[in-house]
GUFIMI-25703 format. One record per atom (N, C-alpha, C, O): z, y, x; residue in one letter. Coordinates in pm, whole numbers, plus 50000, padded with zeros to 5 digits. Layout:
% residues N
ZYXA/...
//
This chain:
% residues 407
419948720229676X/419308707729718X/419538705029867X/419718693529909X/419548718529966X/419548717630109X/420828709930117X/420858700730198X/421758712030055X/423748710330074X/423918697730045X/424758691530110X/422848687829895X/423038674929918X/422258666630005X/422628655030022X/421058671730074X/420398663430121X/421238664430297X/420708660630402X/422348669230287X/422588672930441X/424028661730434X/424538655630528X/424428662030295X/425838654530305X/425128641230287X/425558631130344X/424098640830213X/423598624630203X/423208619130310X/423408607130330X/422538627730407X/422098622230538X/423248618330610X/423428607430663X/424088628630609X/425468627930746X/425908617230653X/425818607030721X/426318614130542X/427428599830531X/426358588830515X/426938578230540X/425028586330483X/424268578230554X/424118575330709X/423868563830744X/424278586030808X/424608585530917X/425528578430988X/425328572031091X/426798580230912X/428108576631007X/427908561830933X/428178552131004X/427458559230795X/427838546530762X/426828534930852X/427188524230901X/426038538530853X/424398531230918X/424758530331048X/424428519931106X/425528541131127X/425708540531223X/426798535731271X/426998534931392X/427968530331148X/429048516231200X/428258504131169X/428778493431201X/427148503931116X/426608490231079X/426038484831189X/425958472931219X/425438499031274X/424718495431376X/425408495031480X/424678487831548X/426618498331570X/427618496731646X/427728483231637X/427318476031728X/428388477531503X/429228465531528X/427988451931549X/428258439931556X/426638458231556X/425298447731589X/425728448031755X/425848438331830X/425918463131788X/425798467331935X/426618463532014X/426468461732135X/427908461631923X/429438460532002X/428978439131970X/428908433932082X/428818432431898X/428018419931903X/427278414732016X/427428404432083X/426448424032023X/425588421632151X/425738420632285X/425128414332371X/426988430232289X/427468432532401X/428358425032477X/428148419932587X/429658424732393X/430868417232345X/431328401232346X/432278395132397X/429758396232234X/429968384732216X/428958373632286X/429028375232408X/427948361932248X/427098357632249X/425988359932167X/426188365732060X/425028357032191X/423848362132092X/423918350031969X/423198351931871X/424488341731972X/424638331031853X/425458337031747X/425068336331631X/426878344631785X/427558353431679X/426888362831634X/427078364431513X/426048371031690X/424498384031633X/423538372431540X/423298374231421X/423008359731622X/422268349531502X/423068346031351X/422618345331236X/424438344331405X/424978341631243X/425798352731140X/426078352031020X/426018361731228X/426288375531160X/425388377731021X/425798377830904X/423778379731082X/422828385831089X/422148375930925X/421778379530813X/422288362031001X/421378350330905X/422748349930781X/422358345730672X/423878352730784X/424598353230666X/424418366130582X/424848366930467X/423778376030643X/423898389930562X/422238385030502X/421938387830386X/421358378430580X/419908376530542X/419868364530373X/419068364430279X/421018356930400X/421548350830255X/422078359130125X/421618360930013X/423428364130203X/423888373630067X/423448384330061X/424048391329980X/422518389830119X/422108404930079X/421138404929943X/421428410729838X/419578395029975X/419238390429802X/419898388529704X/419618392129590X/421288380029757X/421538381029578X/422348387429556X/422608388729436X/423148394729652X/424328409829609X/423188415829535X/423568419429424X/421468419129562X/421298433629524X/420598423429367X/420528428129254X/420188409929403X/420378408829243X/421198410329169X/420908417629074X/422158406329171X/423318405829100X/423828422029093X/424768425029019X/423168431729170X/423808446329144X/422518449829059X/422358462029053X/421758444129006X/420668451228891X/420688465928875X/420978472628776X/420198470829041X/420278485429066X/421248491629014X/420998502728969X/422448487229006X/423248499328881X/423628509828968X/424038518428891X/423708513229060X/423648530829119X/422508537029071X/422608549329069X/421778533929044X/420188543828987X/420608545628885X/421048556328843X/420508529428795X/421488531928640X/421858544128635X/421318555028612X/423088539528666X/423828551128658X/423708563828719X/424378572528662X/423068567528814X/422588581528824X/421448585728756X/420698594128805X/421218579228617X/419708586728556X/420348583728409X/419618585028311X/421698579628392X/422198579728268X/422378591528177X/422068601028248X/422648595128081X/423118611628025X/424298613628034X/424618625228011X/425118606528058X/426738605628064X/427388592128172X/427658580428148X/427458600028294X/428038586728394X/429348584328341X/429758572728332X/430278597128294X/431758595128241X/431858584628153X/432818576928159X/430838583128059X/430668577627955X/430778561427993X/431518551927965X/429678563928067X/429088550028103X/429768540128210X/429348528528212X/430578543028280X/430978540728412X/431708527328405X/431528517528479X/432598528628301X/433848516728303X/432248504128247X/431978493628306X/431828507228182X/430808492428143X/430028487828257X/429758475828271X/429548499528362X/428818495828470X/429808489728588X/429188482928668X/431188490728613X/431968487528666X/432258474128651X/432388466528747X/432368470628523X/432888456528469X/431428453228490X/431638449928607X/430838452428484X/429108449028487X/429028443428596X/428838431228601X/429148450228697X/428978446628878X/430328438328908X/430298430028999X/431468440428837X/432708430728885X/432128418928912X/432048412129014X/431598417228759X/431128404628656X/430068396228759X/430298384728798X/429188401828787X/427838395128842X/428098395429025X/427288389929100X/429148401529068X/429298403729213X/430408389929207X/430118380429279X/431508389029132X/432198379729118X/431458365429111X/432098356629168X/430188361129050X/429268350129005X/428498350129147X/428578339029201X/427808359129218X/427038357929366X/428048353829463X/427508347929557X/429448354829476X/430378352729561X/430278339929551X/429658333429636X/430828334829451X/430918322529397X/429808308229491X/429968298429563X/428548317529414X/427548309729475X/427228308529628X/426958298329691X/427348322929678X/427378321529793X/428488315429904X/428408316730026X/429468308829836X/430698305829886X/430328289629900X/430788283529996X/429418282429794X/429368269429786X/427848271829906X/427788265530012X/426988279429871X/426098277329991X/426628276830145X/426398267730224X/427188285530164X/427728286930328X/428588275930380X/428688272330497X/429368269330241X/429918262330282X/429308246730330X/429688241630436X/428678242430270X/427258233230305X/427028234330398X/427228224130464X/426528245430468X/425398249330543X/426258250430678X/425928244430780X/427318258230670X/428638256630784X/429258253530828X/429538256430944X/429908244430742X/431468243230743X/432208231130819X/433268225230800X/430788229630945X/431038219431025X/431018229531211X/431388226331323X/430368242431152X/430528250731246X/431448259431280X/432048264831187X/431708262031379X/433068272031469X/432598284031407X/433598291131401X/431508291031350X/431178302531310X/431118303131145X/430238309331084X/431978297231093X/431758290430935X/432778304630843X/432548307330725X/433768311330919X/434528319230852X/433688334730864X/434008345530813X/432768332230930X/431948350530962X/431018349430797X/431148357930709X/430588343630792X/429658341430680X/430608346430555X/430318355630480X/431898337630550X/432888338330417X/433158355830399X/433078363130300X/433588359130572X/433648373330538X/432568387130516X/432648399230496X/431598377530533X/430288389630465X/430258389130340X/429918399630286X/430528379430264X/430658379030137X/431558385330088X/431348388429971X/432868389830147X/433868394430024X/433848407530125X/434828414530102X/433148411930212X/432738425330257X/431978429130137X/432228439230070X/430638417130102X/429458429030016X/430238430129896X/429858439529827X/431468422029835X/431898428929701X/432248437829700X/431918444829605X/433308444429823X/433748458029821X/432278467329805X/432118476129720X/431508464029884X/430178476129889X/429498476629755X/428858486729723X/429648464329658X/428708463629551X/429828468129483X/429418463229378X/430598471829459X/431828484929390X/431658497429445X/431768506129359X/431458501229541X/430988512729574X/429978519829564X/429838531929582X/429128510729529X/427408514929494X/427728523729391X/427358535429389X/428618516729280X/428618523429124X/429088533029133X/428558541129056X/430268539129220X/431168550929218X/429868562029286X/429598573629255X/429368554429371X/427868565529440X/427168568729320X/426898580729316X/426788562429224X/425988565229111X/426638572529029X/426078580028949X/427708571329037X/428548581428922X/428288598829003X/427738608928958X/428778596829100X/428608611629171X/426968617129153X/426578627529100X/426088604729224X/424608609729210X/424228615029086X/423478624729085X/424728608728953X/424438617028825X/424878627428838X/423978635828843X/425988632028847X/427038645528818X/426388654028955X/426858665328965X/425658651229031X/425188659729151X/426088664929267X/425968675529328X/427108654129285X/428088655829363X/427838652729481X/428868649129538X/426488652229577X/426198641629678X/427388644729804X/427658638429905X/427818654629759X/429038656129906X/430238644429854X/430878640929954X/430608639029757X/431398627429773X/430908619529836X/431608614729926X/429748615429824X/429028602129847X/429098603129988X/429678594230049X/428558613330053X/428818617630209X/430328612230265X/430498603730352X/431258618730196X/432468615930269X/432608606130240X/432648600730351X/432778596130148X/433188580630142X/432228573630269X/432648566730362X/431058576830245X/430458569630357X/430808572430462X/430258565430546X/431708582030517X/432198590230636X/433118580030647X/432968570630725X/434218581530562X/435468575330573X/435348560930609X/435808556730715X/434858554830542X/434548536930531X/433568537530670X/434178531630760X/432598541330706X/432108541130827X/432838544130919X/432558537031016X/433608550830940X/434148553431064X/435398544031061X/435568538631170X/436058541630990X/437208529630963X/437098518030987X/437948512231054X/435798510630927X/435548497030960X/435338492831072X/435708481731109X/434388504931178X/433908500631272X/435148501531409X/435358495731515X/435948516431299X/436928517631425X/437958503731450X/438428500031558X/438118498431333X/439438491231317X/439078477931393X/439898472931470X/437818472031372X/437018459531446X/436828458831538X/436368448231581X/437088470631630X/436528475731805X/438348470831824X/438858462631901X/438898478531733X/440438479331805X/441108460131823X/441568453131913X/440778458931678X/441288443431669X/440948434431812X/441668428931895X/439538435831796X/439268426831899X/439568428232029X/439718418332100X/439718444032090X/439768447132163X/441428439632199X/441628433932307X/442618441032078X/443748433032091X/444048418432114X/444908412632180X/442918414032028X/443428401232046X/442288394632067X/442138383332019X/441258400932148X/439998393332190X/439658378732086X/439558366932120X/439558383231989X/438878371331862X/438118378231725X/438668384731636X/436828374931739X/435938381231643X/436088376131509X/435648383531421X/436668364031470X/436758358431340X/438028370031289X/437768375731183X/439078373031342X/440278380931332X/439558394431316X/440048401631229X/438598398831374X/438078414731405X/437488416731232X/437878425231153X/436378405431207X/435958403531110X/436808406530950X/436408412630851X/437908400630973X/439158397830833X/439928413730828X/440288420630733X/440008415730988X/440668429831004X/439418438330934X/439848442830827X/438278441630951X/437228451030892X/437738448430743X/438608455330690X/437158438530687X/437768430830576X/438368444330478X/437918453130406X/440158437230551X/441348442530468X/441118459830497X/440998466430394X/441048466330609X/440588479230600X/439218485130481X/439418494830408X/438368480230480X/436778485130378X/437778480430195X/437608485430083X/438628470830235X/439778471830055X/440158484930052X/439768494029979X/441268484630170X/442198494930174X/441688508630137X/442328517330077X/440428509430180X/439368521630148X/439038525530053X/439208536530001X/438508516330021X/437928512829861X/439228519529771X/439248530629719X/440028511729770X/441408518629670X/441378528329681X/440578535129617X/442498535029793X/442638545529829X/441778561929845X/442108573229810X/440588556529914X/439388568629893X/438358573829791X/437978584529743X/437998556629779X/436688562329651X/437318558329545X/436558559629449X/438548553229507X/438998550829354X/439888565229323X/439578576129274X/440978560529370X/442388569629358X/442158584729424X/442848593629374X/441588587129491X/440818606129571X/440138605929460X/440878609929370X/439068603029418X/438718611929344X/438868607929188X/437938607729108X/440218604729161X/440438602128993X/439118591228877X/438738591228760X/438868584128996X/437448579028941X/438538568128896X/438418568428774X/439488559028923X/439938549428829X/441028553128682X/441708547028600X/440728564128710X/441148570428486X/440078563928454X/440428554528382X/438628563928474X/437328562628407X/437338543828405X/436298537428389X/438278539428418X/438098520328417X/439388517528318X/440548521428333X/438918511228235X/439918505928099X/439328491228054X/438168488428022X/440418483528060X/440348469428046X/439818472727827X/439118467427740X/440678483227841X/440798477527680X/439208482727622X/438648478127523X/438678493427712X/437048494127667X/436328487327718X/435258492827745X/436428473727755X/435628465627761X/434758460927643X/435188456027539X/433238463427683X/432848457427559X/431558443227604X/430638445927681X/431628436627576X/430878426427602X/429708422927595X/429158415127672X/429158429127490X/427398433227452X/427258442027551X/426518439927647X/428288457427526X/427058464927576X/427108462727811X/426518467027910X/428288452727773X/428318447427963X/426588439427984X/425848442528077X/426188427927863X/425268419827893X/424288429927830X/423338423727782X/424168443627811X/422848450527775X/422948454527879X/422128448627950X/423768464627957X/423088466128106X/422948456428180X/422308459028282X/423298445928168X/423048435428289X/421688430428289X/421058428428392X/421198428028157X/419798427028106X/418818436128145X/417638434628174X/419618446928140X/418348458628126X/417758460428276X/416608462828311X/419128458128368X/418598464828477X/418248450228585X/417898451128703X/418488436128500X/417918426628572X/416308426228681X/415998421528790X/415668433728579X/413988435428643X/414528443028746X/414038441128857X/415298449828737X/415478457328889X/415808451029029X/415168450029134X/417278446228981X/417718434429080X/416788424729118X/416958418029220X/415728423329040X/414878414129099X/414308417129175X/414068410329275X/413758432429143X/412798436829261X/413198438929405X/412608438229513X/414988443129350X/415248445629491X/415548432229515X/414658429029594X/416058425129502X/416468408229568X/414718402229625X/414568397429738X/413978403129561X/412538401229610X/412148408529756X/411818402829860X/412288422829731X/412498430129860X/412678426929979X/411908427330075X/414528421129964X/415208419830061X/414598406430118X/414428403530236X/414368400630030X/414298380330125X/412708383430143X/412078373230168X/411918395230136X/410738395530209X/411028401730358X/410418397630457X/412018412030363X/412148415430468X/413268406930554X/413638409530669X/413788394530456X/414518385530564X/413708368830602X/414198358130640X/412278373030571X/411668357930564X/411478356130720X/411538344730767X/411268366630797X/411068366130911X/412198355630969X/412098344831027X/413468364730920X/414678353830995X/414788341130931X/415648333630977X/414248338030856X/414578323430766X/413538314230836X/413688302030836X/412348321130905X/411568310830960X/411788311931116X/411458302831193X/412278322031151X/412608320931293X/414068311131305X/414148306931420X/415018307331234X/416308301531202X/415518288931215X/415878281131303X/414588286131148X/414128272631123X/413268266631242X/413418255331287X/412358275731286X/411228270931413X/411778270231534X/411928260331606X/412228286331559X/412908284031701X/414938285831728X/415598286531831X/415268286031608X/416848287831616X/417588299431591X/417048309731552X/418968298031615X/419718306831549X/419468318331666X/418818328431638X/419998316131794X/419438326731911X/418698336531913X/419048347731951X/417228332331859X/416078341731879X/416068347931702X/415168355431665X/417098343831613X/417398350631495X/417978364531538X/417298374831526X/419318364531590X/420418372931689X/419088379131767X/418738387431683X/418178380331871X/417398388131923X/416278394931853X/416028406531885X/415618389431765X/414868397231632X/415858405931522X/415578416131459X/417028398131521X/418098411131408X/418288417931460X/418358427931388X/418658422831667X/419028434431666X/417908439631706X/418188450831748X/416408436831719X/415498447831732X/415248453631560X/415058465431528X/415308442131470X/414848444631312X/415978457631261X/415668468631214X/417258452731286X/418008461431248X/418228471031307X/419248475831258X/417758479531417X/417688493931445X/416368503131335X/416548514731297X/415308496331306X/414278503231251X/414738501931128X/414838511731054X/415188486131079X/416028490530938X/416598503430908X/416048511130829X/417758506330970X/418938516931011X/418048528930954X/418138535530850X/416968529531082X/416128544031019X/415558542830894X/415328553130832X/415268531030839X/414198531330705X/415288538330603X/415138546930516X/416458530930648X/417568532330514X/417878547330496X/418038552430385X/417968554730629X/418688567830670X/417598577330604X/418048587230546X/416188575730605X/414478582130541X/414648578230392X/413988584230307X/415808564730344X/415808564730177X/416718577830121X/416748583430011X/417548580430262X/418408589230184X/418078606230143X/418718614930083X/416878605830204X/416448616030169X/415298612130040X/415458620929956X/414558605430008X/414648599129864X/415518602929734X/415398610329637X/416398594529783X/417328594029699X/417678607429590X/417768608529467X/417858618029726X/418488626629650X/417408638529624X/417648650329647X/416048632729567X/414938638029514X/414548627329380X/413398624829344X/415378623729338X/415498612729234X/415228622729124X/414138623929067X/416678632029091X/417048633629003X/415518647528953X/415058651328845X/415198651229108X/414218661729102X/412728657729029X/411988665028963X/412608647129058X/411618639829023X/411398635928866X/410428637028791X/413148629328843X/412918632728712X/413088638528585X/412998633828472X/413428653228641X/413458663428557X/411958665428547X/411488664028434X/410978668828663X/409298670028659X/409178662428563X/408878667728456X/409388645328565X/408728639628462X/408768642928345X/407728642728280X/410328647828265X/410548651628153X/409928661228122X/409578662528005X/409598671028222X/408728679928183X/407358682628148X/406818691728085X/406788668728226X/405138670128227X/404808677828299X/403778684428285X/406078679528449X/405148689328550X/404088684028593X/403778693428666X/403148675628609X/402118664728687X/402538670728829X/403398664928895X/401888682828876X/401428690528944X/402468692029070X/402278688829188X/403798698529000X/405138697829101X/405288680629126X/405208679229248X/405418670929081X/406028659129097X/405268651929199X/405708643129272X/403558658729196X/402648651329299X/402518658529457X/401838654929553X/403378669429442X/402948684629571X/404838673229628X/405238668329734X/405138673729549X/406538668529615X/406868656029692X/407698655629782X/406058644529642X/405748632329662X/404668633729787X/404588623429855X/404128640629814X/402698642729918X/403328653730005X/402688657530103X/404128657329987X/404948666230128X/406288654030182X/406578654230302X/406838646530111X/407728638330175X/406668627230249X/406888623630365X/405908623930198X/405158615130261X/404498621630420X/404188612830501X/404348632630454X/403408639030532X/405008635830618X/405148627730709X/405958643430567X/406868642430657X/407278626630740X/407498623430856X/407238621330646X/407458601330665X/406098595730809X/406138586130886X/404958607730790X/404128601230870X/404268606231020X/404058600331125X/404698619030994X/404948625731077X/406298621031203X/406348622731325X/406998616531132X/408808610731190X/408528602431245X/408808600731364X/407518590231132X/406978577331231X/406188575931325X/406268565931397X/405168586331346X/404578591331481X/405078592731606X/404658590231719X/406478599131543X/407388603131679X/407668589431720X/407248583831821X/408548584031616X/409248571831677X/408298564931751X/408478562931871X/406848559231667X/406278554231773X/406398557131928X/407008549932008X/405658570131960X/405858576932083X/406898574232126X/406758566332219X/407918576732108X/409288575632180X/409538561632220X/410068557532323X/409008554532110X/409238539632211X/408528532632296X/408768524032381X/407148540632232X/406098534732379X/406548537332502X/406688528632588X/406908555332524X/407588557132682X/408228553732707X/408228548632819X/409708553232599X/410828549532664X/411838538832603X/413058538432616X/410818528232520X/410918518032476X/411968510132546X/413038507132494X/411558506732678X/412748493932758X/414068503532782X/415198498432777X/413898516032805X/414538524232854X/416168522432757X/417358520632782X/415108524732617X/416398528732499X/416608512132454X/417418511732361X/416168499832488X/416898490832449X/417738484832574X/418648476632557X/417408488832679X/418298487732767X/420088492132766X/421128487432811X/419778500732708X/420878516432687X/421698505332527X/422788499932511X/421058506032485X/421978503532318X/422178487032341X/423388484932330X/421448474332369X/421928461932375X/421948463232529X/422568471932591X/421298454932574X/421298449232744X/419898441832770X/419178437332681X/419658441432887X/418448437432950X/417998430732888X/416998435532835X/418298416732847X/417698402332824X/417068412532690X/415878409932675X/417428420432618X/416748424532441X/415668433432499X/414638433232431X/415628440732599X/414708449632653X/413638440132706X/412648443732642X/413358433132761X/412408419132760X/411458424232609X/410348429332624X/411808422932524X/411728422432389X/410648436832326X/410218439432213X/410518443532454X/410148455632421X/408878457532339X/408768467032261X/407838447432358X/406598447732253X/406548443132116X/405578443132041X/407578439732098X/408288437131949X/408688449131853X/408378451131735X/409648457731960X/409938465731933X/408718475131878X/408598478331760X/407878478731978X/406888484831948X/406018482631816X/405478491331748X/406018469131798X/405458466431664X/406068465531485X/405598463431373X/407378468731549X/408668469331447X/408478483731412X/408498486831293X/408258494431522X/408318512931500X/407098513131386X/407108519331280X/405788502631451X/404588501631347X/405018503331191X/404678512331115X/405948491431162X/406088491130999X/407038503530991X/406738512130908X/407928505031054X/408798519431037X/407748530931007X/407918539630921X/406828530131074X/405998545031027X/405228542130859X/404998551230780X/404888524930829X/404568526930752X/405218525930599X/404738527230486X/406708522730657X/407418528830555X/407628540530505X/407478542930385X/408048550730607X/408088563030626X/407468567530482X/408058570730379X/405728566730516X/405068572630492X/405158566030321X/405188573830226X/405198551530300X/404828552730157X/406048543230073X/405958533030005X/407018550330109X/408588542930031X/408778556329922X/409198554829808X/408478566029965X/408228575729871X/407488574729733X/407728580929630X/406578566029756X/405698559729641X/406718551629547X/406818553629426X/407468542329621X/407698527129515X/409068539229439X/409398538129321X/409608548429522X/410338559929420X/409578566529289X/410088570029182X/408668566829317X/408158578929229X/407848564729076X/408418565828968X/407078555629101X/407148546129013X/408358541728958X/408298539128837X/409528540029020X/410848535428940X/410898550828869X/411668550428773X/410578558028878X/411628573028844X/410488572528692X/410908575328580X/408788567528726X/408298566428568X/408168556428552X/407008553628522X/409188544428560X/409498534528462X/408968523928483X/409228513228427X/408228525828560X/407148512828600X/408558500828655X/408738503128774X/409238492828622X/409628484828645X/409448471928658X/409608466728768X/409178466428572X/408658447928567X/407788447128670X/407898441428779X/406828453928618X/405318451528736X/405858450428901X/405308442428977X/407158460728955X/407678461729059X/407718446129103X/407118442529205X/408458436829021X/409038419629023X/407728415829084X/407648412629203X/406758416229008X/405008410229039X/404608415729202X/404048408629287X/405048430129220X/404308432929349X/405188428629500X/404728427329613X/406328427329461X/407108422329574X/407358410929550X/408208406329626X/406988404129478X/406438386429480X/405228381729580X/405028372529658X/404508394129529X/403468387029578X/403698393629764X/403288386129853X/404178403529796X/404738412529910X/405138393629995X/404588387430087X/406088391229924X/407408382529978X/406468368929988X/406788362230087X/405378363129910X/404598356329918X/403558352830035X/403358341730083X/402798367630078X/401918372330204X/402978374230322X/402638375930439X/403898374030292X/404778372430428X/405488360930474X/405878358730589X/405628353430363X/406208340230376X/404368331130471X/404458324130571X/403178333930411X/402348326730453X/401918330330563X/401078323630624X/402638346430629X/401528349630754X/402478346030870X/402168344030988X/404318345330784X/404978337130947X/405218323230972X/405798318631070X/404768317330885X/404258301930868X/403398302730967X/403498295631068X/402608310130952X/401318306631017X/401588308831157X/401378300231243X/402188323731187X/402068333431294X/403548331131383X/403548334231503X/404508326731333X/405718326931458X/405738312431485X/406778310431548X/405288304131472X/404618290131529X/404238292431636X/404838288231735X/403018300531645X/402538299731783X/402548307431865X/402218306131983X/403068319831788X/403628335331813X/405028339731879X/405358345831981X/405618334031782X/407008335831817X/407628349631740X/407388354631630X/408428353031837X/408398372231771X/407968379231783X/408608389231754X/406358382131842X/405488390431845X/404688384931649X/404338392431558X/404668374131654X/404018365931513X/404768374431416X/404168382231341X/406258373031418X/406788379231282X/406528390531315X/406658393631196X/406158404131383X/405958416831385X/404708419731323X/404448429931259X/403898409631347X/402288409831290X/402538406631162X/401808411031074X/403498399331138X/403288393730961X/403548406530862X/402788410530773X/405118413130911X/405268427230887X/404568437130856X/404288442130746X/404308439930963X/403008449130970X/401888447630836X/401738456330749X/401118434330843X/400528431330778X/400908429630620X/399978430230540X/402378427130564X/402888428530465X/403128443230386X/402958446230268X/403568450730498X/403938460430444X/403238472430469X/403718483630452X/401708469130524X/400578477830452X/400238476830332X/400058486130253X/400098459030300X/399798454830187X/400538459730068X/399848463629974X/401628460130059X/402608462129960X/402718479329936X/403128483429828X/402398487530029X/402528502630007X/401398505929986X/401338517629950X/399918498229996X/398878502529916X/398778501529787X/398098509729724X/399378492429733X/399628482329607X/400318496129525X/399688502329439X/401528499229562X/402158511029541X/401698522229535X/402118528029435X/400848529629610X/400108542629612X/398978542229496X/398608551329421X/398488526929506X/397598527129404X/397948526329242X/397228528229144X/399858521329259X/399948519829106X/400378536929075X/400568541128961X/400488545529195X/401438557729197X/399988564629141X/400228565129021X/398948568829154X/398188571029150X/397668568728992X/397368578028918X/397628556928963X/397058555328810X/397838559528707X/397478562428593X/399278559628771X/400058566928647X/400208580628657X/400768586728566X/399718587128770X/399538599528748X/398238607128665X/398058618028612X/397498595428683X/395598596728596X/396258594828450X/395668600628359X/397668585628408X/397578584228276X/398368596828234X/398408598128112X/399078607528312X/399528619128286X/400938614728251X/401548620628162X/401528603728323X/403088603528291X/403478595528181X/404668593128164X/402278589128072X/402268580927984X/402178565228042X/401288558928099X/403638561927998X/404038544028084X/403658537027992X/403388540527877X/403628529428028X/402688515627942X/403608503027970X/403318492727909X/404588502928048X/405678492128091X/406568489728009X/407448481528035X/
//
């Protein structure tokens, strides 16, 4: 367990940490309007990539046979990543295509198809317990994209070009590393295509995609009302304080993650006992990490946004501080909304991050009006206590029903 949770972290690492460079190398580099539309195009297609990916990395890492299963989950995500492109191609174009920044948007989109193909090959390994692939692909593709986008631009000083260059490199990857290295495209056959059982997983794992597409546009409502009240600018200065604590939330899933499969062997078993000592030690740890961070940014809060963007974001520093807030209280109870997917509780998930995405839509209505970006930190905060009590409490009753789902 020590050997995958060390490769899952390190290629969560290097990958999180080109995501977060090319915010940094943005910030630095460009204007804060290219960080506003970077940022507000990934805040569009990220909901409906992860709808349209109807979780199939979990899928498929809790399947009995990923070999089995793989080529249907493949054509599955082609299918529905191919249909979100689509859509998202006629939105941006509307919405852009009178702006000098109209081609950054096009290329986040045919960035997230490569990633929503890669999800599935991660799920294939996560079943088979391979987490050291998953590590190195994220090694490889992280360190490539970010290297190749520093270099471009650095050549020909033009970010739309840096952009297309990341692009054709995260293909080139894709082929070459996570298909053809590890013999994973023997496992894709046009001629086993089957068409039912493509629209039975797409069905099945729809409630999922919802939850996560619900998720995401709760944690991007902030930017949809800051885009709208005060502009694209102060979008670009809330994404790069939002997206450093992101970074960590994602990097704390990956140790999650690869307590999935642990979790649900307990269930099959009717351990109660192990599944709840396990769930209540990751959490202690989650409270514990977010403690620090707090601390660390109270002292040296301006210090470290000084260091990673530049002055004008260090201004920004009591934001920050209230951003580490929801970071701790993720920490502490993201461990929960795991333990519920792992016993099945699904649908109900759709209902609680409705209503999550609902209380946050009404508290930055209310609150970055007169607030600004201290308002959306409060709405946060205030959301995502709400939503991880909601969770502890449904984690809780299904442990009183002894593992017996009712979903």
């Amino acid at each position: 367990m020590i050997v995958n949770v060390i490769w899952n972290i390190s290629g969560k690492v290097f990958f999180l940490g080109a995501q977060f460079l090319l915010v940094v190398f943005l910030t630095k580099k460009t204007d804060i309007q290219t960080v506003g539309y970077y940022t507000y195009a990934l805040s569009i297609a990220a909901p409906i990539f992860l709808l349209s990916g109807f979780h199939g990395k979990m899928m498929l890492a809790i399947e009995k046979s990923a070999i089995k299963s793989f080529n249907v989950y493949f054509f599955s995500r082609l299918l529905t990543s191919s249909i979100a492109s689509i859509i998202l191609f006629i939105i941006f174009f509307f919405k852009f295509y009178e702006n000098q920044y109209f081609l950054i948007p096009l290329a986040v989109v045919l960035i997230k198809i490569i990633d929503s193909l890669v999800e599935i090959n991660h799920g294939f390994f996560q079943n088979t317990g391979n987490m050291k692939e998953i590590g190195i692909s994220q090694i490889i593709r992280g360190t490539a994209t970010i290297t190749s986008f520093i270099i471009i631009f650095f050549l020909f000083n033009d970010v739309l070009l840096a952009f297309f260059g990341m692009l054709f490199i995260s293909l080139f990857v894709y082929f070459f590393s996570d298909l053809i290295r590890n013999n994973i495209y023997r496992l894709v056959s046009l001629r086993s295509i089957s068409i039912n059982k493509t629209l039975k997983v797409i069905k099945k794992g729809l409630p999922l995609g919802l939850v996560l597409m619900l998720g995401s546009i709760s944690s991007y409502i902030p930017i949809y009302i800051l885009e709208y009240q005060l502009g694209i600018e102060f979008v670009g200065i809330f994404s790069a304080l939002l997206f450093l604590t992101q970074s960590l939330t994602i990097l704390m899933s990956s140790i999650w993650e690869t307590l999935i499969s642990r979790l649900k062997n307990y269930r099959d078993k009717g351990l109660i006992k192990e599944f709840t000592n396990l769930i209540s030690k990751v959490s202690i740890f989650g409270f514990i990490a977010g403690l620090i961070s707090i601390l660390a940014t109270y002292l040296w809060g301006r210090e470290i946004l000084t260091l990673i963007y530049n002055e004008d974001i260090s201004n920004y520093y009591q934001v920050f501080l209230l951003l580490m807030i929801v970071l701790m209280l993720r920490f502490i109870g993201g461990i929960w909304s795991v333990a519920v997917t792992v016993l099945n509780y699904h649908k109900i998930q759709v209902l609680i991050n409705a209503f999550s995405s609902l209380l946050l839509l009404i508290l930055c209505s209310f609150f970055i009006p007169d607030y600004g970006l201290i308002g959306a930190a409060y709405a946060i905060i205030v959301s995502t206590l709400a939503t991880r009590l909601i969770f502890y409490i449904l984690y809780q009753y299904s442990i009183r029903r002894g593992f017996e789902v009712v979903n």
